[in-house]
C-alpha positions as CSV (number, residue, x, y, z in Angstrom):
1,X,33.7,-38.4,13.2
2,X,32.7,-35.0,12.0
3,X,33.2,-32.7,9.2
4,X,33.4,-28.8,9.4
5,X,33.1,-26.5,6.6
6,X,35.1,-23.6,5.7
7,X,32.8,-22.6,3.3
8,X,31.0,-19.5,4.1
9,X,33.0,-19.4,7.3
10,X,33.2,-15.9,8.8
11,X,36.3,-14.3,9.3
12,X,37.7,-15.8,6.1
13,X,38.3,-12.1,4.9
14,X,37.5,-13.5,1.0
15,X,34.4,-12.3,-1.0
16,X,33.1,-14.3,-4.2
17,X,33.0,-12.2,-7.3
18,X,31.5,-13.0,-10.3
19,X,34.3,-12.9,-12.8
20,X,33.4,-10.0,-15.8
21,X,30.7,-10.4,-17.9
22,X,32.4,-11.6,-21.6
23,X,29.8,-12.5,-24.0
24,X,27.9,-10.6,-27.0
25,X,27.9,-6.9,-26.1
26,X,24.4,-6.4,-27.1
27,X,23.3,-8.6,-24.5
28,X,25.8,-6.9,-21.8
29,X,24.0,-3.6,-23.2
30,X,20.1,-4.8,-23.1
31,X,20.3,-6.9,-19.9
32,X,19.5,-4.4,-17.7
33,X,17.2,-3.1,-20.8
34,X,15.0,-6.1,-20.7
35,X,15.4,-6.9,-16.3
36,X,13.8,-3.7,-16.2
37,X,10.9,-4.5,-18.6
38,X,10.5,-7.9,-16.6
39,X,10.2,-6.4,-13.7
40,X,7.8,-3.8,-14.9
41,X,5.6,-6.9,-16.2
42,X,5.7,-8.5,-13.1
43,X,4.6,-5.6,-10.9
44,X,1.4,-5.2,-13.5
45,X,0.8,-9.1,-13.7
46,X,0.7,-9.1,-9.5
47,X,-1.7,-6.0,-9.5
48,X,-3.8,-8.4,-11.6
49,X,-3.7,-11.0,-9.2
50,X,-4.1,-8.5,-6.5
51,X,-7.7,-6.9,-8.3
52,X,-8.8,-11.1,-9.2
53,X,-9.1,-11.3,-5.3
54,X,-11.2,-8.1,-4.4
55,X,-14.8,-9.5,-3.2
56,X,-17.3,-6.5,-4.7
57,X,-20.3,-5.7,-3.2
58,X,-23.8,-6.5,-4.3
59,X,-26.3,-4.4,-4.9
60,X,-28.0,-5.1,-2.0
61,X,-25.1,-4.7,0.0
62,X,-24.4,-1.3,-1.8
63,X,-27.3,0.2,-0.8
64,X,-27.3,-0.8,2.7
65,X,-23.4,0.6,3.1
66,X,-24.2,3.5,1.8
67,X,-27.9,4.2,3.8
68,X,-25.3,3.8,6.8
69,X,-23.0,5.9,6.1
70,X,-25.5,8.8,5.1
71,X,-27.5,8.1,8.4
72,X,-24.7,8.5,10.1
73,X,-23.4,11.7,9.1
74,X,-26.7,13.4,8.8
75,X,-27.0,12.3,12.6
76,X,-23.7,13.5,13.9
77,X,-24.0,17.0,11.5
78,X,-27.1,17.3,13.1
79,X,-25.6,16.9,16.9
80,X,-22.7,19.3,15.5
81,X,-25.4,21.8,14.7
82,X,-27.1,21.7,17.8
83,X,-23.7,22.0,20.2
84,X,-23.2,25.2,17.5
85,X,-26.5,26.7,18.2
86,X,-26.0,26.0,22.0
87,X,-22.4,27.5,22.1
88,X,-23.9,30.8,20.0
89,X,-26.8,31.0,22.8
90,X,-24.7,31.0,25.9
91,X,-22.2,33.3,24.2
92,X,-25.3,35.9,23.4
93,X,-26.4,35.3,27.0
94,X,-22.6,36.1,28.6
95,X,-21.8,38.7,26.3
96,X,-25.6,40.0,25.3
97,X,-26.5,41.4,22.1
């Protein structure tokens, strides 16, 4: 034997509301208030959690990373350079001085 459900059935054309909120005013008035500050609290408590996982580089590692990186562009500033002073030759050559 089985059982259906009408609950949540589509095509029942009815929608749940929640009836109106009838309580203490002040608490009608600051609920959206205080969500608002929860939700602030939350964001900054999961960028803490976010910054707790962040592995940081040691010094050694530091120097190495950056000894890279300013190899690396003095090399391709250099080969920038050259393809300039190439470029400005062949143009004096063409077009003469």
């Amino acid at each position: 034997m089985t059982q259906t459900s009408t609950t949540g059935a589509a095509g029942s054309g009815r929608t749940r509301r929640d009836p109106p909120h009838r309580g203490n005013p002040i608490v009608r008035f600051f609920g959206p208030i205080t969500r608002f500050f929860e939700a602030i609290a939350l964001f900054i408590r999961q960028i803490l959690d976010e910054l707790r996982k962040v592995v940081r580089p040691t010094r050694h590692e530091l120097v190495t990373y950056t000894s890279v990186v300013i190899f690396f562009v003095t090399t391709v500033m250099m080969y920038v350079w050259g393809l300039d002073q190439l470029v400005n030759r062949l143009i004096a050559l063409s077009f003469g001085k």
